[in-house]
C-alpha angles and dihedrals in degrees: 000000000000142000132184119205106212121195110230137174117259091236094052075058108043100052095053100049084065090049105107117226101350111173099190140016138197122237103197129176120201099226097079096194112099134044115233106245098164100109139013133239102293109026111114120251114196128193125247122186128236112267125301092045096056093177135123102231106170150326151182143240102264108249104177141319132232151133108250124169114262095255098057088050099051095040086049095048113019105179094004091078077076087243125103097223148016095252088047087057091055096042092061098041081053096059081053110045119090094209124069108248127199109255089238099052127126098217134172136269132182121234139202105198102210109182119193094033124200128201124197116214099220114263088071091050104140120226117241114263106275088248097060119124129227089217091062104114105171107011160315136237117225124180098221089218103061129050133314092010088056093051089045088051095052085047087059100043083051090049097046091042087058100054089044084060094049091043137088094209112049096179095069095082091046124192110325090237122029128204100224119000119253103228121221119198102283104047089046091064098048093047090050087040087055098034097067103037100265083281125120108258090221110033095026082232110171099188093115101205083061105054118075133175119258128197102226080208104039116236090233088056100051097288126134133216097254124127080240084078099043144110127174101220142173108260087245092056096037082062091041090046092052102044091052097254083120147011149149136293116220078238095053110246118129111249120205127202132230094226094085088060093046095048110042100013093241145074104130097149090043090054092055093066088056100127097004117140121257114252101236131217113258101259122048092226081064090065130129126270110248091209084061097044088053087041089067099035085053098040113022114025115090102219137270 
């Protein structure tokens, strides 16, 4: 059972904890270079702040890791990113990076994607283990069992058992360690963007502002945020999937619909997809549920 310590800015903090009800939050680191690998979905990342406030204040249950363009970042988790605004996002980055950037550049930051995210009011910090070090500049791993990391996992229970007694709502801190992280929205678009190869799963486009990640069952209808129920698509057949123009076989084969045709007279492009094979995710344990495809096949496609 593991645990990274990752080092963070008090105002990254401080604006999330007053954030009511978020459900994810985005890590991100301005480098860019580099893809966290330090844990795997499930393991558990807590924030420490920057020196002198050597204190472990908070965390999240580690969702997924990649290196997505700013403005991804920013357009999949808004406040989340723990910045108000986009510029405020590149202003920061920029303190950080080493290399002089264009102000107009699209660069790349890497993000932690930490879903069920805790905040400790600060009577409850906890200190750093007695081993950390003040050259660490991003993070530290910790194996919860042995010391210090068992010691720093009872602190927290006692931290967080504390908060569920205080609060009306239990639930939202939800357990310490999860077995599989619940996705929110943002976090669901950067894991099916990443899943299939930031490519669309139909037309095999690469242009990355025009892809964006579809629920095959919408969440409003019943649908969760799981890669499971997700398709990277083209903007113009996210619309035309959701609408019903278009949809999956449980074979895998695109199925458009007449009604395109009928309706403005047009579709020739669209047509042109009719049979072909899904593109898949790149691991097979990626792929798509079979009870959503015939969902939408069932409920939202509006027949051959």
């Amino acid at each position: 059972m593991k645990s990274y310590i990752g080092v963070t800015d008090f105002e990254w903090f401080d604006l999330l904890r007053h954030q009511p009800d978020l459900e994810e939050v985005n890590f991100w680191q301005p480098g860019g270079s580099r893809q966290f690998k330090a844990l795997t979905p499930g393991d558990l990342f807590l924030f420490k702040l920057h020196s002198p406030r050597n204190f472990i204040v908070g965390g999240g249950i580690f969702a997924h890791s990649s290196l997505l363009p700013i403005s991804l970042a920013w357009s999949s988790f808004d406040i989340a990113n723990g910045v108000r605004s986009l510029q405020e996002m590149r202003t920061r980055t920029l303190k950080y990076r080493r290399t002089s950037t264009e102000d107009r550049e699209d660069f790349t930051v890497g993000c932690i994607l930490l879903t069920q995210p805790f905040f400790l009011p600060e009577h409850r910090w906890v200190p750093v283990p007695a081993d950390w070090s003040p050259n660490i500049v991003q993070g530290k791993t910790y194996d919860l069992v042995q010391e210090p990391g068992a010691t720093l996992y009872r602190q927290l229970q006692g931290a967080l058992h504390e908060l569920q007694l205080r609060d009306s709502d239990a639930e939202r801190y939800g357990s310490l360690i999860a077995i599989r992280p619940r996705l929110g929205q943002g976090s669901f678009r950067v894991v099916v963007t990443d899943a299939y190869e930031r490519r669309c799963a139909l037309t095999g486009e690469r242009v990355l502002p025009v892809l964006e990640a579809a629920h095959v069952r919408p969440y409003a209808s019943g649908g969760v945020h799981s890669i499971e129920n997700g398709l990277l698509l083209r903007s113009d057949m996210h619309t035309l999937f959701d609408r019903g123009y278009l949809t999956i076989t449980t074979d895998h084969h695109v199925e458009v619909s007449t009604r395109i045709r009928e309706e403005f007279h047009n579709g020739r492009e669209y047509y042109a997809l009719h049979g072909r094979d899904l593109r898949e995710p790149g691991s097979p344990e990626q792929a798509l549920s079979e009870d959503n495809i015939v969902w939408h096949n069932e409920q939202v496609y509006l027949g051959a």
